[in-house]
Structures are given as C-alpha cells and as structure tokens.
C-alpha positions in Angstrom: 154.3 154.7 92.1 157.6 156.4 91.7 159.4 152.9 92.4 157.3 151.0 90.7 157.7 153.7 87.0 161.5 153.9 87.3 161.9 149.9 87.9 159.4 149.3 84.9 161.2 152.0 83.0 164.8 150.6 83.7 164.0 147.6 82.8 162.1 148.8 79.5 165.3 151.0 78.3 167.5 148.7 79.9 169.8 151.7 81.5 168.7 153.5 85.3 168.8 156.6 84.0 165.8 156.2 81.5 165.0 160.0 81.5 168.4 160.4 79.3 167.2 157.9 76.7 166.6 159.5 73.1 164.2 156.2 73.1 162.2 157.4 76.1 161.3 161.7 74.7 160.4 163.6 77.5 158.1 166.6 76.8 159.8 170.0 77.4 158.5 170.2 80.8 159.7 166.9 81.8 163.2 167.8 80.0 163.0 170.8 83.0 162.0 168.7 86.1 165.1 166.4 85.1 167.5 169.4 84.7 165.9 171.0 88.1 166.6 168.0 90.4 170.0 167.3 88.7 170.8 171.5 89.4 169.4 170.4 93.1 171.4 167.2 93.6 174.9 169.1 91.9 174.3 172.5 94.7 174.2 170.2 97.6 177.3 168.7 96.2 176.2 165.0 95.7 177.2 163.1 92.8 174.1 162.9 90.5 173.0 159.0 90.3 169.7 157.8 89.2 168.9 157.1 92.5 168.9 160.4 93.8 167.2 162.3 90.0 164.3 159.8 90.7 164.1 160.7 94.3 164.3 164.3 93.6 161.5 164.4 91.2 158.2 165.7 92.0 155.4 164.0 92.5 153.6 166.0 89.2 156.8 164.6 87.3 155.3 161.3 87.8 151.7 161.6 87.2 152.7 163.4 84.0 154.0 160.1 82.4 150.5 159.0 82.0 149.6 161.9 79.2 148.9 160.9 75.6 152.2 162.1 74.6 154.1 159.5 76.6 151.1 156.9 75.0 152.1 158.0 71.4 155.7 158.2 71.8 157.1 156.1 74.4 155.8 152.7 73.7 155.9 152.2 77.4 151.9 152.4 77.8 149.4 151.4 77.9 151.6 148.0 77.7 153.4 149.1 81.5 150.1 149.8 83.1 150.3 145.8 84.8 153.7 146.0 85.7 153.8 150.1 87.3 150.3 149.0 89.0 150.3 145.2 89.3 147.1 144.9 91.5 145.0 147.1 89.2 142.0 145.5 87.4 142.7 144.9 83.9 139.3 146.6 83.3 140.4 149.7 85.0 143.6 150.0 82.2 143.3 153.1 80.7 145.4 156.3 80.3 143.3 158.6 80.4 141.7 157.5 83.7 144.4 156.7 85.7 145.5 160.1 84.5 142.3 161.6 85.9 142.7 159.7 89.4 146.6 160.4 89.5 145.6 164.2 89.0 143.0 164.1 91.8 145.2 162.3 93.9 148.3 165.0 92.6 145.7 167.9 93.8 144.5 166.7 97.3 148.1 165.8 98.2 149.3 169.2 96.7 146.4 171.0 98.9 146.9 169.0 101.9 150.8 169.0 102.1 150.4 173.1 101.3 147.9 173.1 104.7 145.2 174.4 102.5 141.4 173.9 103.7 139.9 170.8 102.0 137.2 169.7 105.0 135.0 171.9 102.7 135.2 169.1 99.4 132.1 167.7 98.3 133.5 165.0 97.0 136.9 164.3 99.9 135.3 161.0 100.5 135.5 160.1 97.1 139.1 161.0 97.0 140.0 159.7 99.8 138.8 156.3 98.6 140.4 157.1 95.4 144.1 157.7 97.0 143.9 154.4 99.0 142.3 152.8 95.4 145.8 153.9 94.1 148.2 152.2 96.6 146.3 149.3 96.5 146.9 148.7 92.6 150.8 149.2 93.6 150.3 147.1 96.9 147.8 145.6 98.4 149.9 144.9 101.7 150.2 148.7 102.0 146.4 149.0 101.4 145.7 146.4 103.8 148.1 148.7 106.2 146.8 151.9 105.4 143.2 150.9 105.8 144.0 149.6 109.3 146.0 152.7 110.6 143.8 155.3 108.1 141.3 157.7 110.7 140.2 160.0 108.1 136.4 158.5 108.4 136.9 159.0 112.1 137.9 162.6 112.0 135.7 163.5 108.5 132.6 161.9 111.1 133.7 163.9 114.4 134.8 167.3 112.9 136.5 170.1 114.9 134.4 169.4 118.2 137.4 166.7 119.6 140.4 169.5 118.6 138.8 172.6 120.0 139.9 171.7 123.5 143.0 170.4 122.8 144.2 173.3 120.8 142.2 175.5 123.3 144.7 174.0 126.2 147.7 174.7 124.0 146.6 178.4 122.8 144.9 180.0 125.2 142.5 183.1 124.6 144.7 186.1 126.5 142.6 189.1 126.8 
C-alpha cells in the first residue's frame, strides 16, 4: 500500500517528495511523522531522499491518508482509489470504508507485531480475511501467494494443543 500511495502520489504532484508539496496539505500530525522519519534518517547520518522518508513512515502515516481531510483537500481521492488499489471493486470505492478496513487492519498488525493476545477476538476471522481482502486489491499475485503459504485457519482450528509440547521440550518445568 505504501508503494502503491507514494507512486500514485508522485505521479499526481509530479515531484517524489509529495509530502513537501503546499499542493498536497498534510494535517498537523502528518506534518510530525514527516519531520520524525526525516530527524530519524539525519541521526543515522543518511542523506534524506524520498526513498528512505517513505520507508521510514509508519504504517498509521499511511492509513491516515484515507481521512476526510485528505478527501476535501487533496484532490487525490476518491479519484486515486483505482490506481493505490487497482484490483479493488469499483463498488467497494469509498473513503470512509477503506478507512475502516485500513484501521482494523492498522490495529491487528499493531497488536500482533506488539505480541499482544488476539486468539481471544470474536471477530479474528473476519480480520484476517479482511487483511488478505487488502493485498489482494494491491495484488492479486500476492493474494494468490499469501493464501497458499497463509496457516492461520490451521493454527486458529488446532489451538495451543500442537505448541504445548514443543515449547514444553524447549522450557522445561524445574522444580
């Protein structure tokens, strides 16, 4: 998603580093996360390119793009939705829900990544099916992939029962 934004964006503003365009007015907040991974890029002494600001941004950056102020402001949406997610339904383009499925996607990755317990999620299935939904819209080859190598039905189904031994073997109880 990151890619496919800063391409569509470049190409938009017609300069890489889009996030410095008076055409293109962040919010505050997005003014910060720019001046963060710039501050981040100039203490480990590498010049600052749009190549690395983009790849030091946050994955929150990115899903914030899709609020209403970038709708009312920009110009870039909802007219950018088909080229930042080519293999989305055109029924499905809408702001406000690929907000809402970026943010659930932006919370299970944030929850998962910060080894917090999820297994407990009513609705996990759901977004699980709604994180490979998303990489399908940007790439369907990548879908295609990640549904063939993706065991998360396999270990939702089999729970703990298959890991208690094998963490068992590597932790043993010492009394």
């Amino acid at each position: 998603m990151r890619n496919s934004l800063h391409r569509h964006l470049t190409a938009k503003l017609g300069r890489e580093d889009w996030y410095d365009a008076a055409a293109f007015p962040l919010t505050a907040w997005g003014q910060e996360e720019i001046g963060k991974a710039k501050e981040k890029i100039t203490a480990a002494n590498h010049p600052i390119t749009p190549g690395r600001v983009v790849a030091e941004l946050q994955f929150g950056f990115w899903t914030s793009l899709f609020e209403a102020h970038y709708e009312q402001r920009s110009g870039f949406l909802p007219f950018g939705i088909r080229y930042i997610f080519p293999r989305m339904p055109k029924s499905l383009h809408s702001r406000k829900g690929i907000k809402r499925t970026l943010e659930e996607v932006r919370l299970l990755r944030n929850r998962v990544f910060h080894h917090e317990r999820v297994v407990h999620w009513a609705d996990l299935d759901v977004r699980h099916r709604g994180v490979l939904e998303v990489i399908g819209w940007i790439n369907y080859e990548l879908y295609e992939m990640a549904v063939a190598l993706d065991r998360f039905t396999k270990v939702r189904t089999d729970g703990l029962t298959p890991w208690i031994g094998k963490l068992q073997d590597h932790w043993p109880h010492k009394e």
